[in-house]
Every structure is written in structure tokens, then in C-alpha cells.
C-alpha positions as CSV (number, residue, x, y, z in Angstrom):
1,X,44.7,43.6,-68.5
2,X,48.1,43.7,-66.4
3,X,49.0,41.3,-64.4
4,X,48.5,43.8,-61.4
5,X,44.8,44.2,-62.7
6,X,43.6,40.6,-63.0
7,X,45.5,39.6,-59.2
8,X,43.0,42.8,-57.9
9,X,39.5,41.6,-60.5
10,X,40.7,37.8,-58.7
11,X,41.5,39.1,-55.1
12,X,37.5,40.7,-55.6
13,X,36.0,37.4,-56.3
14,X,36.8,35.9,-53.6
15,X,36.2,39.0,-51.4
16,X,32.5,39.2,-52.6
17,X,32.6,35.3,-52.2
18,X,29.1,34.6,-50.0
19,X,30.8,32.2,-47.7
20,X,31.6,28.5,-47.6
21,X,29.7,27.4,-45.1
22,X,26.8,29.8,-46.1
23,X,26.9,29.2,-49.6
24,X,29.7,26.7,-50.7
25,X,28.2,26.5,-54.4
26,X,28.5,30.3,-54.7
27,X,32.1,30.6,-53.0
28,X,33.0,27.8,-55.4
29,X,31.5,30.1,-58.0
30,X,33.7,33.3,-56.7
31,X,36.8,30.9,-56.4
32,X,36.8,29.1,-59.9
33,X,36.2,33.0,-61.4
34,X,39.3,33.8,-59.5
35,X,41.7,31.2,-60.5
36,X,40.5,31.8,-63.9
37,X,41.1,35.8,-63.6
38,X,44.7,35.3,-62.0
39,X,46.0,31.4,-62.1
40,X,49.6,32.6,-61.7
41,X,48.4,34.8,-58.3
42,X,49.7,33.6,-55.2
43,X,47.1,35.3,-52.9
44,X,43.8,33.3,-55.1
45,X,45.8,29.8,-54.8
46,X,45.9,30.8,-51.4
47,X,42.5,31.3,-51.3
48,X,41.3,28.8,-53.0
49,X,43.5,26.1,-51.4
50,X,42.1,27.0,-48.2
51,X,38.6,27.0,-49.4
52,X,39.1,23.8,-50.8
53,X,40.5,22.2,-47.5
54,X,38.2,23.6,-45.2
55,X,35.4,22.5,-47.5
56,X,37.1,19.0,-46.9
57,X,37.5,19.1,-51.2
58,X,40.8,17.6,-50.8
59,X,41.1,16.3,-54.8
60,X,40.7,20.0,-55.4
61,X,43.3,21.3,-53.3
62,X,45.9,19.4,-54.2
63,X,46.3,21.3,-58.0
64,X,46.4,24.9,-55.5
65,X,48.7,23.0,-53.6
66,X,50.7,22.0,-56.3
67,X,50.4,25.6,-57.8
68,X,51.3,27.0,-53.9
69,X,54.4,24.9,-54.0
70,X,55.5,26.4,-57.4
71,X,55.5,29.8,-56.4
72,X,57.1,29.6,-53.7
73,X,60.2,27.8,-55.4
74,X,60.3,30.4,-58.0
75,X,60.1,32.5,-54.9
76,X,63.1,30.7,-53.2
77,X,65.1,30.4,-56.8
78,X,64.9,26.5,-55.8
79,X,64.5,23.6,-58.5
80,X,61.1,23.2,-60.0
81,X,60.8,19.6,-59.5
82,X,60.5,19.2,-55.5
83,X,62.5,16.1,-55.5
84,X,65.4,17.6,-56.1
85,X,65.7,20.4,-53.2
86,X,67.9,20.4,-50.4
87,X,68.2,21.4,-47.4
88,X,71.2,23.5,-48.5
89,X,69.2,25.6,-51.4
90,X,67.2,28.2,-49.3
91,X,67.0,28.9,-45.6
92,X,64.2,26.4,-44.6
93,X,65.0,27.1,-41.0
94,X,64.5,30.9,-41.2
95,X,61.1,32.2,-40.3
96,X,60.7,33.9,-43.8
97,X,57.2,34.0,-46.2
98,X,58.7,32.0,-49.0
99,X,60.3,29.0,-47.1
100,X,57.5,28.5,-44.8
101,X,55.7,28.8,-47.7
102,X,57.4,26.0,-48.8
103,X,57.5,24.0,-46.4
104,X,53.7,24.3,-45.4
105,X,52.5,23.2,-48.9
106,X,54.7,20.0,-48.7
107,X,52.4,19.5,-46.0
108,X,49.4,20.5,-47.4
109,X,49.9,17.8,-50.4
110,X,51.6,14.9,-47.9
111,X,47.9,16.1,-45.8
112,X,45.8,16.1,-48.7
113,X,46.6,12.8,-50.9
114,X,46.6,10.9,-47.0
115,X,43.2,12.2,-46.6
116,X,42.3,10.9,-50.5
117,X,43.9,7.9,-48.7
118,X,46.8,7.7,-51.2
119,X,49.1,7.4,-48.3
120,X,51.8,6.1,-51.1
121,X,51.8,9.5,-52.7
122,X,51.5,11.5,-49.6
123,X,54.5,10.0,-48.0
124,X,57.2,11.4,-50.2
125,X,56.2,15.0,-49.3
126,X,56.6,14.6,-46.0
127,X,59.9,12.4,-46.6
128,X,61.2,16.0,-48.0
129,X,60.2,18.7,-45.5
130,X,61.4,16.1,-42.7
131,X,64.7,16.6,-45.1
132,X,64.3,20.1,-45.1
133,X,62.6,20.9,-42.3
134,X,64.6,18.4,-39.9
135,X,62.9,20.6,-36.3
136,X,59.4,19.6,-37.4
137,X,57.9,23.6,-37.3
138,X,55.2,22.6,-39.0
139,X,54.2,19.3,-37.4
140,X,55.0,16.6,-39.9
141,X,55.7,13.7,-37.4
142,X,52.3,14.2,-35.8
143,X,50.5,13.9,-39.6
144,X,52.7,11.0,-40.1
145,X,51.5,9.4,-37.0
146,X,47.8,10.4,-37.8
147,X,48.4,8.7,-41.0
148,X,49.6,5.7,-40.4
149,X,47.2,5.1,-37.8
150,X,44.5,6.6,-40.3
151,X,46.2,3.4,-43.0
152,X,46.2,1.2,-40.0
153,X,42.6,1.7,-39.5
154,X,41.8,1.3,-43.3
155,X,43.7,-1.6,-43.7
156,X,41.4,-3.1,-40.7
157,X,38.5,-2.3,-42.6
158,X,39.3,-4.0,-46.1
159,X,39.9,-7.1,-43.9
């Protein structure tokens, strides 16, 4: 099947999905039979990432995340590894698909692993897109606040 094929047979999954809030054990279904129809997709991670998140499935999200955050570098012709992009290697300040892209799955795994309340590994992601995103479009110092009062508050509670 080409790759053309599968992203349509996955893109039908999830449009036939019965609706997370219906039926989240069927639209879980239609989502894991779309990741496994067209992993590579951008359009099912997309999907799926936001069925995980609004589903509060946050464990899950981050590998769609993850995945999300791939693409778009390839998109973007950046370095694999996060870590090592800069500010310099793409437009990040340019309303474009693939930055923003970018950019908003930084915050979707700094978000997610601060929700898991692994604030230790959800810091570093939002270290880089205040780095490459240094006019906060996407809100990154009001999820830093919201997390470290979130840590604040669980710290309180293991006392």
C-alpha cells in the first residue's frame, strides 16, 4: 500500500472514530488502528495526540508528541535531537505550519510530563522554546508559572 494509501485507510479511522467522550474505548480503538496504519503520518499523530490530551491520557501523548516534534524538524531540516536547535536554524518567529509546529509540541511535552508531575523532565522543553521562541506565542511562561505552583502545591502535600 503507498504511503498516500495508508495516511487516507488512517485519516478513516479516526474519522469513523465514535467519539471520546461518547465512547473513549472505541475512539481508542479507531486511534491505535490509525497509528498502526500510518505511524509516520503527521495528520493521525495529530490526531491521536489530541485525543490523548483531551482524554487527560497524558503518558500516552507524550510518544505522539514526541513523534509530532520529529516531523516537524524533518519539516524544518533542523537537528533530530531537540537539544541541539537554535534559534538561528529555522524561522521560529514566522507564523509558518512547521515552526509553530514546533514550537507547540515543545509545549505539548514540557505540558504533558508536568501534568505526569515530572516537572524535572518537563522543564527542559520549555527551557528550549523560551530559547527559540523568546515572545512567548504560545504561552510558555504562564505553563511555567502553573507549574511550579502545580510542584509547589505537591511538594505541600508530601509534607
Amino acid at each position: 500500500m503507498a504511503l498516500e494509501e495508508m495516511a487516507r485507510a488512517a485519516l478513516d479511522h479516526l474519522a469513523t472514530a465514535p467519539g471520546a467522550l461518547s465512547d473513549p474505548e472505541g475512539t481508542a480503538r479507531a486511534v491505535e488502528a490509525a497509528l498502526a496504519t500510518a505511524p509516520h503520518d503527521l495528520d493521525v499523530r495529530l490526531g491521536a495526540y489530541r485525543f490523548y490530551f483531551y482524554t487527560h491520557r497524558f503518558a500516552e501523548a507524550v510518544p505522539q508528541a514526541e513523534a509530532i516534534l520529529a516531523l516537524a524538524a524533518q519539516r524544518l531540516n533542523v537537528a533530530a535531537d531537540w537539544r541541539e536547535v537554535r534559534p538561528e536554524d529555522a524561522g521560529f518567529s514566522v507564523p509558518d505550519l512547521a515552526p509553530g509546529l514546533y514550537l507547540q509540541a515543545l509545549i505539548a511535552l514540557a505540558y504533558c510530563h508536568m501534568r505526569l508531575g515530572d516537572f524535572e523532565t518537563g522543564q527542559p522543553y520549555l527551557d528550549k522554546l523560551f530559547e527559540l521562541d523568546p515572545t512567548d506565542r504560545f504561552g510558555a511562561v504562564r505553563l511555567e508559572a502553573a507549574a511550579r505552583a502545580g510542584e509547589a502545591e505537591a511538594e505541600d502535600e508530601d509534607d
